[in-house]
N, C-alpha and C positions, 0 to 999 in steps of 0.2 A: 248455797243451793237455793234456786228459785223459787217460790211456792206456783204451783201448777193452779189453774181455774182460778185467778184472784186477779182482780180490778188493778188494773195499770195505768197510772195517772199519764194523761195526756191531754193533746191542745188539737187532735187532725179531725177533718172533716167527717171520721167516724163516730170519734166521742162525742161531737155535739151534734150526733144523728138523737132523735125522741125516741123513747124506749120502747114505744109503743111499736115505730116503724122498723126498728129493729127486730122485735119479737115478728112483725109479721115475714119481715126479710128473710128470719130464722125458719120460718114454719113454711115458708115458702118453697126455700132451696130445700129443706130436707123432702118435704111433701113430692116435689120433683125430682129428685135424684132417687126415690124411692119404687115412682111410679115408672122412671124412664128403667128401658132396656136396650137403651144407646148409647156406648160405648163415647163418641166423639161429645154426644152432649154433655155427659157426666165431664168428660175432661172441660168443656167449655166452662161450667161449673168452678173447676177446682181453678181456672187461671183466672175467672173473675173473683174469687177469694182470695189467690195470690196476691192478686192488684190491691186490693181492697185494702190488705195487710200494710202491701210497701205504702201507700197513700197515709196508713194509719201510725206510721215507722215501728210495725210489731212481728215483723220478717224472721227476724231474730224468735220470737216466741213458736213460731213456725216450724224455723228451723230445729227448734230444741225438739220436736215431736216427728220429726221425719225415723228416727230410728224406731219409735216406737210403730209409727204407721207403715214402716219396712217390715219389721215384724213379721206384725198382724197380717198383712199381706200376702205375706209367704205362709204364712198356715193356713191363711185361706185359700190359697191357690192349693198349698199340697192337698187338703183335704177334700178340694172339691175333686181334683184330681185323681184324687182313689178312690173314691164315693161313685161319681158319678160317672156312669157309661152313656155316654149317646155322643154321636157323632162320628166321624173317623177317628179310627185308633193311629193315634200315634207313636205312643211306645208301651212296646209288650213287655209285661212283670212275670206273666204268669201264660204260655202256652195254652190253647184249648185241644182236647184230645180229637174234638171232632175238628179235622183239616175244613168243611165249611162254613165254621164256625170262629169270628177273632176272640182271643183269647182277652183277659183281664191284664187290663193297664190303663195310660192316660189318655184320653180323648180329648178331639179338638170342642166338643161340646162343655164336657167336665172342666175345661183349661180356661175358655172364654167364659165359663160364669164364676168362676173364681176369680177373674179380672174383673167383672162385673160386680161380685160383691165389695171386692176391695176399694176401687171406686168408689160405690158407695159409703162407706165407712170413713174414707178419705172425707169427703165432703161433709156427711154428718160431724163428724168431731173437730171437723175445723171450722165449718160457721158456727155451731155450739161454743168451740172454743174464743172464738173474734166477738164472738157476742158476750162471753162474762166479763172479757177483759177488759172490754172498752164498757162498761154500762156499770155503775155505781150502783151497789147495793141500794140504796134509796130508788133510784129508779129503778131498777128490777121491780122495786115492789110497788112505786106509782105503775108502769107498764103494764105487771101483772093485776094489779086490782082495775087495770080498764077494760080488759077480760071479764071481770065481774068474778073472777076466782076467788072462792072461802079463805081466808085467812091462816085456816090450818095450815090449807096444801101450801101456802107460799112459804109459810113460815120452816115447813118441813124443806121445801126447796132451797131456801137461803140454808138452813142448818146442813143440811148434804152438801151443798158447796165449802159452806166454813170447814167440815170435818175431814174432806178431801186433802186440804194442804194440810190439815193439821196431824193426819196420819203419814202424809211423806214425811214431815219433821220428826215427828214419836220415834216411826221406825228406824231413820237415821241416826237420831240419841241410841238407840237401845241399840242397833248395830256398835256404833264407836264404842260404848259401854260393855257389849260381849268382845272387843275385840283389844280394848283397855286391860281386858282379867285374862288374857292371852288365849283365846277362842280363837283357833284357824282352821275355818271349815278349805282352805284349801285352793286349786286356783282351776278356772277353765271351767265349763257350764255344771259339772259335779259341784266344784267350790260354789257356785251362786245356788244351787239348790240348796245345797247342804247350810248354806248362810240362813236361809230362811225359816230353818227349822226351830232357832233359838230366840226366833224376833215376832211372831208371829204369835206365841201363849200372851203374854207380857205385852203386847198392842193390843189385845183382843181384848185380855181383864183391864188396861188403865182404860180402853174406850168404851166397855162398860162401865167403868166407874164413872168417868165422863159424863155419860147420859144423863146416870142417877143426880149429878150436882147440876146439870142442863134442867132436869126436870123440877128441882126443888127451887131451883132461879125464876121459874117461868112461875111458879106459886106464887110465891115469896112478893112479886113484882105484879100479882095481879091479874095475870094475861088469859087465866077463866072467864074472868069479869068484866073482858075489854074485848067485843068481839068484833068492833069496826077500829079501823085507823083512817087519820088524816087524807082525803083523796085530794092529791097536790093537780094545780093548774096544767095541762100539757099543752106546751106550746110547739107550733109546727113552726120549721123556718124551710128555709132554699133547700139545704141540703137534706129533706125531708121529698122536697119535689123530686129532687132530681133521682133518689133510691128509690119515687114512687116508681118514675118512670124507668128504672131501670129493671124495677119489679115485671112491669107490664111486658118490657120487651123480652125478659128469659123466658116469660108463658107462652109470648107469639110466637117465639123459638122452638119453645118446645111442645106447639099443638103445630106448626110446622112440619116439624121434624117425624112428629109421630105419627099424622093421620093425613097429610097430603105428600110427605115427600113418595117417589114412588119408587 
């Protein structure tokens, strides 16, 4: 099994993008895919990510998260869908006694912002995602210290990513391990809840324990008493220009789309 959010050794015109232009690429699309409530832009969005990916040959990593972002998508549609009333009702759950009055169900308003959020999230988690995988730890944190970011915060942000794969791994040991001592929580979405029950005490106490020897390392080593690090040279090259300008032109696109199209 993969590890998820970890640095993928490569040679394409992404990874020897500057981390600097990265993080702003990052902060860009999200900033816009946050602010937009255009349905066609957001997809413009998710195929200039796609592209980015096959350019980067990380398609594959992509693909491994489509189920998960099917999901997600689906409960966000159902739940905007029972939540929210406005618009034309499309389908009635629930009759209203007063005949001039529609009754409770889905609306085309509740329908189209649960597209909208999903969207959204689509895009968030996958330029967050293209962005760990191609950018070495070491750069992350030359990138993030050209922010001028405290030391702590980065330091907490690399340990949140390191503990990400290391909890899919934990939990998959301690799965094979209840399922080695003949544990069968059983099969069909009962079995997957029911699995989670026995893996869940036992990941939560070793990832406490965890910290505790995280915390006693970061002593041990100093890192009270060391509160700058090395700020390495960043150098821009071509393909630094060229995600400048690709930068500029999603914004002309999308103050386009927002405030002159009519």
């Amino acid at each position: 099994m993969s590890e998820i959010l970890q640095y993928i050794p490569g040679n394409s015109p992404l990874h020897h993008l500057n981390p600097v232009t990265k993080l702003l690429m990052v902060i860009l699309i999200v900033g816009l895919c946050v602010l937009s409530s255009h349905i066609p832009f957001l997809c413009l969005l998710i195929i200039i990510l796609v592209l980015g990916s096959l350019f980067s040959g990380l398609i594959n990593e992509l693909k491994s998260q489509v189920p998960f972002l099917l999901l997600l998508s689906f409960f966000l549609v159902l739940l905007t869908s029972l939540t929210v009333q406005e618009g034309e009702l499309l389908i009635t759950l629930l009759p209203s006694s007063d005949p001039s009055e529609p009754g409770y169900g889905i609306t085309y308003g509740g329908l189209m912002f649960g597209v909208l959020l999903s969207l959204r999230f689509i895009v968030m988690i996958t330029a967050f995602q293209l962005f760990v995988v191609t950018t070495k730890p070491s750069d992350l944190v030359t990138g993030l210290l050209a922010f001028r970011l405290p030391v702590d915060y980065i330091l907490m942000l690399l340990i949140a990513l390191r503990f990400i794969p290391s909890l899919q791994l934990e939990a998959k040991r301690i799965h094979e391990a209840q399922l080695c001592r003949g544990y069968n929580p059983g099969t069909g979405v009962k079995g997957k809840i029911m699995s989670m029950k026995p893996i869940m005490i036992p990941l939560v106490a070793n990832s406490l324990a965890k910290t505790q020897v995280l915390g006693l390392t970061l002593d041990m080593r100093g890192y009270r008493a060391r509160k700058k690090l090395p700020f390495h040279r960043l150098v821009f090259n071509f393909g630094d220009g060229i995600s400048a300008t690709l930068l500029v032109l999603i914004f002309i696109t999308f103050v386009f789309v927002h405030f002159f199209q009519t």
